[in-house]
ROFI-388333 format. One line per field, with one value per residue (C-alpha): y, z, x; residue in one letter; residue number from 1. Coordinates in steps of 0.2 Angstrom, whole numbers, padded with zeros to 4 digits. Each point is the difference from the previous one (the first is absolute). Example, Ala and Ser with C-alpha at 12.3 -4.5 7.8 and 13.67 -1.06 7.14 Angstrom:
// ROFI-388333
v c(-0022 0017)
w c(0039 -0003)
u c(0062 0006)
r c(A S)
k c(1 2)
***
This chain:
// ROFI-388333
v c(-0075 -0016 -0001 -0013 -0008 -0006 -0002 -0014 -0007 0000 -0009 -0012 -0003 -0003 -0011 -0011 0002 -0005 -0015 -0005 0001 -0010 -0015 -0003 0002 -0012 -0012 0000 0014 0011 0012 0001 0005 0013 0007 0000 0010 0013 0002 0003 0013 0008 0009 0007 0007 0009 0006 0007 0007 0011 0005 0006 0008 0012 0005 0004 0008 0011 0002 -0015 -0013 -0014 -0017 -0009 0003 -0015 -0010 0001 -0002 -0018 -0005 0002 -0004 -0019 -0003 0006 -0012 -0015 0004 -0003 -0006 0015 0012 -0009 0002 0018 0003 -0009 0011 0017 -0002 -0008 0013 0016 -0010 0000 0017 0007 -0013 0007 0019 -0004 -0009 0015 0014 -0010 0013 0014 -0011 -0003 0017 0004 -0016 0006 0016 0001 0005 0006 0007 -0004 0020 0005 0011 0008 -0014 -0016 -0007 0001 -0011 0014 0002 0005 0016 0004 0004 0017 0010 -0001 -0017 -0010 -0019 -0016 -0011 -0019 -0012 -0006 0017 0008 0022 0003 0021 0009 0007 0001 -0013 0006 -0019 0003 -0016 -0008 -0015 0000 -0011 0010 -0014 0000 0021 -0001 -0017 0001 -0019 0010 0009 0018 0008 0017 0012 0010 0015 -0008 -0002 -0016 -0002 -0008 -0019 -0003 -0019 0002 -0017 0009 0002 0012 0018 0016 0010 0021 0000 0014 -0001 -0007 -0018 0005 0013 -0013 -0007 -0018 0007 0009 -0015 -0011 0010 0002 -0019 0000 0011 -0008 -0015 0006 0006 -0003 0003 0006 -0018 -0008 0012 -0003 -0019 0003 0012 -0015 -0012 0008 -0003 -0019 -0003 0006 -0009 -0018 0002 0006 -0018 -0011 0007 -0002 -0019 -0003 0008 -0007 -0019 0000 -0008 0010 -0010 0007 0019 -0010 -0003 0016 0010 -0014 0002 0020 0000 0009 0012 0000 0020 0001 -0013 0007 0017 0002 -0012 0005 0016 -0001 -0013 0015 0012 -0013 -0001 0017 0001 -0013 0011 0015 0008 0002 0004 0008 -0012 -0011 0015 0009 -0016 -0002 0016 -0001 -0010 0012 0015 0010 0015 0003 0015 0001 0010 0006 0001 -0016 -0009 -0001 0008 -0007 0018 -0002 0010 -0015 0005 -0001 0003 0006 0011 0005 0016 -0006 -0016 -0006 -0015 -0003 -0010 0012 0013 -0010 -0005 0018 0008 -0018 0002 0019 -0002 -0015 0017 0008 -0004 0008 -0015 0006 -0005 -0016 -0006 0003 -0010 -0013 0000 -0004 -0014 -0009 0000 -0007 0015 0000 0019 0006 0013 0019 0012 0021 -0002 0016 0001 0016 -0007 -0001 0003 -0014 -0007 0004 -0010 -0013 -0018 -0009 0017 0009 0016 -0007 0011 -0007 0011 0008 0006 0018 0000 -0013 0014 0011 -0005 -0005 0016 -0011 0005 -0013 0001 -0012 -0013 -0011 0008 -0005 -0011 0002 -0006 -0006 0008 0004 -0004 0006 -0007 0011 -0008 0010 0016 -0005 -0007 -0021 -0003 -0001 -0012 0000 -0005 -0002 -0007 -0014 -0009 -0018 -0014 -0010 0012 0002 -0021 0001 0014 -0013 -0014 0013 0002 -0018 -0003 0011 0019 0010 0019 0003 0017 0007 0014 0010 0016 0002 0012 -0005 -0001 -0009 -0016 -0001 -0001 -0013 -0011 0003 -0016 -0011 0006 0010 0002 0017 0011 0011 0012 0013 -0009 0005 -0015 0006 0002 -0019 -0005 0012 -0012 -0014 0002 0008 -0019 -0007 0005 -0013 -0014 -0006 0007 -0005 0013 -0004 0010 0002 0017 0009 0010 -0015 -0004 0010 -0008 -0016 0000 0008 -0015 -0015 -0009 0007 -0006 0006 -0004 -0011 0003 0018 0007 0011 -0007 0010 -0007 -0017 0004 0007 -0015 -0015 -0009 0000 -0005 -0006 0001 0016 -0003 -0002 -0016 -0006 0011 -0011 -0016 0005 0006 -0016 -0014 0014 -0005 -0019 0000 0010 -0013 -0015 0007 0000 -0014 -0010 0010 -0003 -0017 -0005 0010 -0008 -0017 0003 0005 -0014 -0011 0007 -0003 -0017 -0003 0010 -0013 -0016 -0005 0004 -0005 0010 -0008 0000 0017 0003 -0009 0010 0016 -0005 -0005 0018 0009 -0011 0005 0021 0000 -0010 0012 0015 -0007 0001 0020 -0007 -0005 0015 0007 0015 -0001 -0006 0019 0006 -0014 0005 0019 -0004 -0002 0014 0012 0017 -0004 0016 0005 0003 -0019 -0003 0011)
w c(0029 0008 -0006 -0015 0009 0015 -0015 -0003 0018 0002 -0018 0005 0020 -0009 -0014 0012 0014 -0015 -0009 0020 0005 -0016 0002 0019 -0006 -0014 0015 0010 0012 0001 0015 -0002 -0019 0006 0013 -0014 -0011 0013 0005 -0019 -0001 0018 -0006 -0017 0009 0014 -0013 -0010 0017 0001 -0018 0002 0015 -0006 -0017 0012 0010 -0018 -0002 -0014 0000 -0012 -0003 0010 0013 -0009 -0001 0018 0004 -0011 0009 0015 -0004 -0006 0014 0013 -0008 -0002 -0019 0002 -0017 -0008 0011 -0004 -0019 0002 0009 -0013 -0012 0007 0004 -0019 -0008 0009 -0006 -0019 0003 0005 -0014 -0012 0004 -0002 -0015 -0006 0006 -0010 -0012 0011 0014 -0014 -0002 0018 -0002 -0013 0007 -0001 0017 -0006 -0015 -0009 -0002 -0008 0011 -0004 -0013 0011 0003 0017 0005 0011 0008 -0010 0012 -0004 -0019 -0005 -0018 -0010 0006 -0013 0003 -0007 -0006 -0004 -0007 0009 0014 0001 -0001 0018 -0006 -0013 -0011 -0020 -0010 0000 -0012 -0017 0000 0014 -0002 0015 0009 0004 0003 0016 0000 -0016 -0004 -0018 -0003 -0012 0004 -0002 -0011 0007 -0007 0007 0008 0001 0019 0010 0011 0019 0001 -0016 -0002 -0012 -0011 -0010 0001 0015 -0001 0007 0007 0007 0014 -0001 0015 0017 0004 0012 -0014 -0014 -0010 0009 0018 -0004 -0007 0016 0011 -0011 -0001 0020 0001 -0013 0011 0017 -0010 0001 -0016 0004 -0005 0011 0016 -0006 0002 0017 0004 -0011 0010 0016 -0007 -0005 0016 0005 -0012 0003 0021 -0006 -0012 0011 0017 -0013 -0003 0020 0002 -0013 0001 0019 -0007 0006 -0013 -0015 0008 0001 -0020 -0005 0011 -0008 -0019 0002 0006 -0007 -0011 -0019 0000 0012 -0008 -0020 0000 0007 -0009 -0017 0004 0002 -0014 -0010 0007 -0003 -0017 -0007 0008 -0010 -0017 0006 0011 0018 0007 0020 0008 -0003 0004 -0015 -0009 0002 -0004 -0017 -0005 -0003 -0006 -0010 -0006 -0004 -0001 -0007 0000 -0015 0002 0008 0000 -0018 -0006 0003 0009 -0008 -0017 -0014 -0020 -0009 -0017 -0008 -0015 -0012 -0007 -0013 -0005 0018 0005 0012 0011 -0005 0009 0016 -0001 0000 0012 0013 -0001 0004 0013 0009 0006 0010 0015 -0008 0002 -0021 -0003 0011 -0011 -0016 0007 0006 -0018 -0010 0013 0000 -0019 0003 -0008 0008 0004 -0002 0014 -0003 0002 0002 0009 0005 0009 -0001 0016 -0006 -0020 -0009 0001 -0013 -0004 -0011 -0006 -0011 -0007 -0002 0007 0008 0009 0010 0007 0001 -0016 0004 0007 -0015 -0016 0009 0000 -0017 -0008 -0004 0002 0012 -0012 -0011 0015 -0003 0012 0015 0008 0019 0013 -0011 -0001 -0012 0001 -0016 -0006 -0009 -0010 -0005 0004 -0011 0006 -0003 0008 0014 0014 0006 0015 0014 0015 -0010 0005 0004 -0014 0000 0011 -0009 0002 0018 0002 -0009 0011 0015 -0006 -0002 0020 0002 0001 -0008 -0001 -0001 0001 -0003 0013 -0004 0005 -0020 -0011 -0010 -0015 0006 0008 -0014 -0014 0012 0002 -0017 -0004 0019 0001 0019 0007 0004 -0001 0015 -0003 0011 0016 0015 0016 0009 -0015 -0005 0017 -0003 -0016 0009 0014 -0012 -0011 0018 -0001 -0016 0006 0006 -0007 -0002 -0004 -0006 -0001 0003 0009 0017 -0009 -0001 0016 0006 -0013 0003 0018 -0004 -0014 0006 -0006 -0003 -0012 -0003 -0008 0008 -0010 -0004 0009 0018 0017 0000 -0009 0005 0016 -0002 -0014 0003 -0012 -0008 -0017 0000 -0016 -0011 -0010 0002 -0004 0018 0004 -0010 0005 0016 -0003 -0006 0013 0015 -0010 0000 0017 0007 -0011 0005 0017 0000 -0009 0014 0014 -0010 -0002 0017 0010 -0010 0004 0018 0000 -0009 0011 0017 -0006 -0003 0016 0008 -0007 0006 -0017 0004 0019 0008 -0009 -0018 0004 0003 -0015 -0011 0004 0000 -0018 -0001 0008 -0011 -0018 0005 0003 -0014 -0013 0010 -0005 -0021 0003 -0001 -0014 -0009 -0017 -0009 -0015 -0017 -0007 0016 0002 -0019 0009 0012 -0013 -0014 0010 0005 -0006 -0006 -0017 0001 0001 -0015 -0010)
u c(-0007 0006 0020 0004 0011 -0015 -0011 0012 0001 -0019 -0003 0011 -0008 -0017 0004 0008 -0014 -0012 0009 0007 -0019 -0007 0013 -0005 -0018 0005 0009 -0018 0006 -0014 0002 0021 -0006 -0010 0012 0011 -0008 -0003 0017 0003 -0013 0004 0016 -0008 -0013 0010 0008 -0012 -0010 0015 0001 -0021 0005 0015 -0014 -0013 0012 0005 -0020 0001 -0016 0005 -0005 0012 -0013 -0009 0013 0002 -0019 0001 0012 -0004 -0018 0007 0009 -0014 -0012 0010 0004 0020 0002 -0009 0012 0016 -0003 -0006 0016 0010 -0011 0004 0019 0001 -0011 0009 0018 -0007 -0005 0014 0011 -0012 0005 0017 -0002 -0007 0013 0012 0003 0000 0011 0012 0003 0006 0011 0011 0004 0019 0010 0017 0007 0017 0010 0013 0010 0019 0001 -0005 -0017 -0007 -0017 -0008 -0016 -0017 -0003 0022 -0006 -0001 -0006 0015 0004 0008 -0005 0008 -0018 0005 -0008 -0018 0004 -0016 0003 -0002 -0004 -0006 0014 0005 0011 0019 0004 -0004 -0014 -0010 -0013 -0012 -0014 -0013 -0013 -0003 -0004 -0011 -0004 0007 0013 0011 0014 0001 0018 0006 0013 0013 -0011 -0017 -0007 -0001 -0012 0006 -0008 0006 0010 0015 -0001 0014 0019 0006 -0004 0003 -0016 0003 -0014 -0011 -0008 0003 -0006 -0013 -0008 0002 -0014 0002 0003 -0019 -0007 0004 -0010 -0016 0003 0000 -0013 -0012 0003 -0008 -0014 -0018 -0016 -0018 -0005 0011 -0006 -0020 0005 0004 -0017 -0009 0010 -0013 -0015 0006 0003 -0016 -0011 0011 -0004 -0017 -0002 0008 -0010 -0016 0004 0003 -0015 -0012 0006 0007 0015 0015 0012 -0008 0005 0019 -0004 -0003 0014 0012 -0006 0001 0019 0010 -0008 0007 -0004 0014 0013 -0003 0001 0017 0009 -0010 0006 0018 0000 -0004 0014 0012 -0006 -0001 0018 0007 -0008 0010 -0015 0003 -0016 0002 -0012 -0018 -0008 0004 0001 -0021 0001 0007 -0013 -0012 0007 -0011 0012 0018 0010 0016 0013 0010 0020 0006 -0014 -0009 0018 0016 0005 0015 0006 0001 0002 -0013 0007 0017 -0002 0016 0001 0016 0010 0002 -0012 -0010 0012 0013 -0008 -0003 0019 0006 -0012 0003 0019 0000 -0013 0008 0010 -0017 -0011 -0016 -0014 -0004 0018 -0001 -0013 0009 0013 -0009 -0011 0018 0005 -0019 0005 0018 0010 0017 0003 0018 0006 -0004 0015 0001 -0020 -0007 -0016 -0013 -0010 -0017 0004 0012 0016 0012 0017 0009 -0003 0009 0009 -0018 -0004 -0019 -0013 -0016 -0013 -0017 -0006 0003 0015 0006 -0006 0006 0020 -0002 -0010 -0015 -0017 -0011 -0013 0009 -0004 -0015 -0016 0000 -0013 -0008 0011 0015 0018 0012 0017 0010 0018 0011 0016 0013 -0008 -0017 -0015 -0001 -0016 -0012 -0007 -0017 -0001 -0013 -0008 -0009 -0015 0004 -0004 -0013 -0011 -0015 -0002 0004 -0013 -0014 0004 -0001 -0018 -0004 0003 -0016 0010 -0016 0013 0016 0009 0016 0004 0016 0009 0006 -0008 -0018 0010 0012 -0012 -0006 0011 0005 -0014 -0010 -0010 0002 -0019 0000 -0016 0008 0017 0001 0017 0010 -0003 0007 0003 -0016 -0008 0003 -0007 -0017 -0001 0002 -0012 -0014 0002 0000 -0021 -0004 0010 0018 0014 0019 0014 0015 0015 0017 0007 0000 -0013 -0010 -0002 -0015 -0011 0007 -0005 -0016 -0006 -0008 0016 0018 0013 0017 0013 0012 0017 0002 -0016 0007 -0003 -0015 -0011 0005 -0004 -0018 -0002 -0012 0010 0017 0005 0016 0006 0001 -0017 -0019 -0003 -0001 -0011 -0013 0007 -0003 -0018 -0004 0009 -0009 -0018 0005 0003 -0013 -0013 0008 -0001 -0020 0000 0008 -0012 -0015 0004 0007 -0012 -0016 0008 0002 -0018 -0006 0009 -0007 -0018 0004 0007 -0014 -0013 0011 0008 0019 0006 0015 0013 -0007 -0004 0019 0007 -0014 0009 0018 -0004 -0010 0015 0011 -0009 -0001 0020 0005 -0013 0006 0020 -0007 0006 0017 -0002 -0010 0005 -0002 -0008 0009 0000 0009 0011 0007 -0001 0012 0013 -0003 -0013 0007 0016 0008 0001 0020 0001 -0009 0012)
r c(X X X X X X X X X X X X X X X X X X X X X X X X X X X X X X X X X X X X X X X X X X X X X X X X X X X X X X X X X X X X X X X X X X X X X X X X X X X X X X X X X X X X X X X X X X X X X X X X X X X X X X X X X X X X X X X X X X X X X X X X X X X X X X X X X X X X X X X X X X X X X X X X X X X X X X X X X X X X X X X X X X X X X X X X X X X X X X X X X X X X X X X X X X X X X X X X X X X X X X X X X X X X X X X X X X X X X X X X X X X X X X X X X X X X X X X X X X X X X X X X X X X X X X X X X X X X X X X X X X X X X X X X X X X X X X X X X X X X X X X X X X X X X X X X X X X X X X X X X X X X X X X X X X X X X X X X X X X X X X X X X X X X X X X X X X X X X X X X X X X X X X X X X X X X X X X X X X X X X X X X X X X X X X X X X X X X X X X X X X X X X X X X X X X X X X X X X X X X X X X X X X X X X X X X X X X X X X X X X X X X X X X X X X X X X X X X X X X X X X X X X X X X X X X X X X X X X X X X X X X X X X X X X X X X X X X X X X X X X X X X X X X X X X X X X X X X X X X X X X X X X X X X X X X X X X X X X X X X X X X X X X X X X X X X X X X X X X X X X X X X X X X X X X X X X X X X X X X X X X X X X X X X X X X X X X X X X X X X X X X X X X X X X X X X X X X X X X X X X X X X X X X X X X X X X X X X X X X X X X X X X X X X X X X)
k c(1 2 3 4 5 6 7 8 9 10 11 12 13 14 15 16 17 18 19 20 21 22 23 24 25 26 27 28 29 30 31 32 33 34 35 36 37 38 39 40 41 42 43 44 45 46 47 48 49 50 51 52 53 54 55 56 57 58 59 60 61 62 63 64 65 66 67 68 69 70 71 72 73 74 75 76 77 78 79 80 81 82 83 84 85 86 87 88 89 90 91 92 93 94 95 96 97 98 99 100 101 102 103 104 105 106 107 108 109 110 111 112 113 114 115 116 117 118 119 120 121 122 123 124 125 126 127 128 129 130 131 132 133 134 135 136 137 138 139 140 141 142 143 144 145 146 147 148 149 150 151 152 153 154 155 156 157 158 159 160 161 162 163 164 165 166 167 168 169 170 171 172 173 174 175 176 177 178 179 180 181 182 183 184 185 186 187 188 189 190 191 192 193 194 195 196 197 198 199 200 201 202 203 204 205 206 207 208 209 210 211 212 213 214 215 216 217 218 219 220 221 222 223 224 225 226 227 228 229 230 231 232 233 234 235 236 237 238 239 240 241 242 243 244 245 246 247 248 249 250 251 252 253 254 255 256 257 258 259 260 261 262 263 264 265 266 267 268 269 270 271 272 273 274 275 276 277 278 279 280 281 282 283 284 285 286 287 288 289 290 291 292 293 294 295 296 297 298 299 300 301 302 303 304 305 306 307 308 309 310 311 312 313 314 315 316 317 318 319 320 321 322 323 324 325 326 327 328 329 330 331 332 333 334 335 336 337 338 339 340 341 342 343 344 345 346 347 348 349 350 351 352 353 354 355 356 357 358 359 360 361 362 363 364 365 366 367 368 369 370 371 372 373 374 375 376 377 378 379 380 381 382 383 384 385 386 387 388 389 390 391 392 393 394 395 396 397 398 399 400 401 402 403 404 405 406 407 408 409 410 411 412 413 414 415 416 417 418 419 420 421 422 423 424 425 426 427 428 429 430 431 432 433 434 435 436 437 438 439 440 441 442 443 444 445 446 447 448 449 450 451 452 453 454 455 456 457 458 459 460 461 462 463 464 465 466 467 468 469 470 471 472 473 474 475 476 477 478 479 480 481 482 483 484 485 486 487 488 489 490 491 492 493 494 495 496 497 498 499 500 501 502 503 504 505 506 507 508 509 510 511 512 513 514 515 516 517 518 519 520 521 522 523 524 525 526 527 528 529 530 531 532 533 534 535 536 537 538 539 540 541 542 543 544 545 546 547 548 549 550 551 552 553 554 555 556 557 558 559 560 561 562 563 564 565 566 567 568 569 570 571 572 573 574 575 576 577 578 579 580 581 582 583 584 585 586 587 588 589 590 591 592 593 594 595 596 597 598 599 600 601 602 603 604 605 606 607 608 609 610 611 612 613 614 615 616 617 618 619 620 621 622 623 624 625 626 627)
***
């Protein structure tokens, strides 16, 4: 591909060869016009000589070949005029082309931009400005205002407001708490914060989403490589037409008309650009899809498969309900049971202490804690003897029976608080299926997905409590990896088949689906890696924002072939049967190559439907926050 930068050069030697050539013609100077205009189209054309040599050279037949043969054809047969617009033609249409594209890759460009070089760290009580590949898990980094996290890493502040619009397309900023997890790539529109990397910065979230980007970029669809077999049998049938009209008519001008009408091709200049219009915008909705391959491929997806913890659940532990077993309430409870576990690292306890803060209870400090690893905590708050547990191990310290404890449900988990050495109550709490999933399900059906599954490796019982009412075309339970991808590839037979999940066990089936897609922010390097697509955000809502820019696209795509490629035809009749000369033959396609880029361009500005743009906000939204 001839550089931007020559693009430039070239443009500019013909557009002054063609407006130099028209005022001598203008002034009565014939031949220096036409010497003129050759000179203009000379360099254009050893230029693009070059450029069909190195493709064929790759095994590549593409219709610059025509553009050269018109060329040279209009020069040959005195056509100079012809050849200098052509020449202006091409080098113009291969500049909007390649504007187009990066208009198009804005989103996604926009993205490598921002990635942060160094980091502000707080080392023996100073802060140093060190190098991204210097920061290490454990890392304690200094945030400011309008930084953007340069890792992944959990908030150390007690509040943080950030922008994450240019990750997920959402305008309003996100409010985190002490303890919650930021995601790298995230703009702090806050005050300054303190973030505890996690991870290194080349394992962090942002770190991986710059090389999909980078690898989506170099990417090339099925569409867009059947352009370039079409491309053959174009050119074909355009030497065939024009050799035809040379033939029938012995005038070797109207063979000049026909190469000049049919150069270039709109299949060539509307695919591409329709194309990464679309990456760039399910990027900017939160869905970073690997490339236009898997983009056209999104497009007709026939069967989904999902998997349970992670994906359809938020594979965290969240509390479901709070029941009291004696004058204490509900908030009571969550304020002993928060303020004893502030003193644990069990992921239950976490969660119970995360529960309080999302409901702004201040927790006071716990004293005299004494941890059974894998049982409770017991200790003191607020001059209270307090124990939080399992259920069994809670009864058991108090002399109750557990049959006193409301029946446990499939999948959820007791954890019991005892006050002064008698039982106050219970939490119920499990891995709860995000909100607003049965909706996201329907409008996953409304793109054309005729099944959907759930595969899990949880018990029968357990999927299903889970999922009772989201109408699955099928539950299939107790799966092992291999046996994820066996249920992959055997849906594989009825149609294509996207699979979306989050862990290393994942993987397999994500490789083996037509399409892939993981989860960007908690889901393991893994299954990002096997993905066709990433969701950047902790929720499934992109996934059918992206489905639904990826049909956009691929339909304005054929839209702009159909369209273009009918024109061009139309256009070489006419010239074949005398009614367009070389240079109205050559303005008739600029115009043509002009119309396909600008409709291929409307996948910029493509939008998911109403119901998914209010999905964006509320779907899958888990159900802690709605407490």
């Amino acid at each position: 591909m001839i550089s931007n930068r020559l693009n430039v050069v070239l443009l500019a030697i013909a557009l002054v060869g063609l407006l130099a050539g028209l005022g001598l013609l203008v002034a009565d100077f014939t031949e220096l016009a036409t010497y003129t205009w050759t000179v203009g189209v000379l360099p254009v054309l050893a230029a693009l000589v070059i450029e069909i040599a190195r493709s064929l050279r790759k095994g590549e037949v593409g219709l610059d070949i025509v553009a050269a043969l018109s060329m040279a054809a209009a020069l040959v047969f005195g056509e100079t005029l012809a050849a200098a617009v052509v020449a202006l033609m091409y080098s113009g249409g291969t500049y909007l082309e390649s504007f187009a594209e990066g208009r198009a890759r804005r989103e996604m460009s926009n993205l490598l931009s921002r990635v942060p070089r160094t980091a502000t760290r707080h080392r023996n009580g100073a802060l140093d400005e060190v190098p991204l590949d210097d920061i290490k898990p454990n890392d304690l980094l200094l945030i400011r205002q309008g930084d953007i996290a340069p890792v992944d890493g959990t908030l150390e502040s007690d509040r943080a407001m950030l922008d994450q619009s240019a990750l997920t397309g959402e305008a309003m900023p996100v409010r985190l708490a002490r303890g919650d997890d930021i995601m790298s790539g995230s703009t702090n529109s806050g005050e300054a914060y303190d973030l505890r990397a996690t991870l290194p910065a080349a394992q962090s979230t942002y770190a991986g989403i710059v090389r999909l980007v980078e690898a989506a970029q170099k990417s090339k669809a099925p569409m867009a490589r059947l352009a370039d077999r079409y491309s053959l049998l174009f050119l074909v049938v355009t030497v065939v037409v024009a050799t035809a009209a040379w033939w029938f008519t012995g005038d070797p001008i109207r063979a000049v008309a026909v190469l000049v009408v049919a150069t270039p091709c709109p299949l060539i200049l509307a695919v591409p650009v329709a194309l990464v219009a679309g990456l760039s915008r399910a990027a900017h909705y939160g869905a970073l899809i690997k490339g236009a391959k898997p983009l056209e491929a999104l497009a007709g997806i026939q069967t989904l498969i999902l998997d349970k913890t992670g994906t359809l659940t938020d594979g965290r532990p969240q509390i479901v309900s709070i029941q009291s077993h004696g004058v204490l309430s509900e908030d009571e409870i969550l304020y002993f049971a928060a303020a004893l576990d502030q003193g644990s690292k069990h992921p239950i306890a976490q969660a119970i202490v995360a529960a309080a803060q999302a409901r702004d209870i201040v927790l006071p400090i716990p004293l005299d804690i004494v941890e059974t690893p894998g049982d409770g905590v017991r200790g003191t708050v607020d001059g209270r003897r307090i124990l939080v547990g399992g259920l069994n191990f809670v009864m058991e310290q108090v002399g109750a029976s557990s049959s006193s404890a409301a029946p446990q449900e499939p999948g959820a988990i007791l954890v019991a608080l005892a006050v002064d050495g008698q039982l106050a109550g219970h939490l119920v709490m499990a891995d709860a299926l995000r909100s607003g999933t049965s909706e996201l399900l329907t409008g996953l059906r409304r793109t054309g997905i005729k099944r959907i599954l759930l595969a899990t490796g949880d018990r029968r019982a357990v999927a299903e409590a889970v999922t009772e009412g989201l109408g699955f075309d099928a539950i299939c339970s107790d799966l092992t990896p291999d046996q994820k991808v066996r249920l992959v590839l055997s849906e594989r037979e009825n149609g294509p088949v996207m699979m979306v999940g989050d862990g290393v066990n994942d993987a397999p089936a994500l490789a083996a689906a037509n399409i892939g897609v993981a989860m960007g922010v908690r889901g393991t390097a893994a299954s990002a890696e096997a993905a066709d697509m990433v969701l950047l955000v902790d929720r499934l809502s992109p996934l059918l924002s992206g489905i639904e820019v990826a049909q956009g696209a691929r339909r304005i795509a054929l839209e702009s072939v159909i369209a273009g490629i009918g024109l061009s035809f139309a256009g070489m009749i006419a010239a074949a049967l005398g009614y367009l000369s070389p240079v109205q033959g050559a303005l008739f396609q600029e115009v043509i190559d002009a119309a396909v880029i600008l409709n291929a361009l409307r996948a910029l500005r493509i939008k998911p439907r109403e119901t998914t743009l209010a999905a964006i906000q509320d779907v899958t939204r888990p159900k802690s926050q709605e407490q």
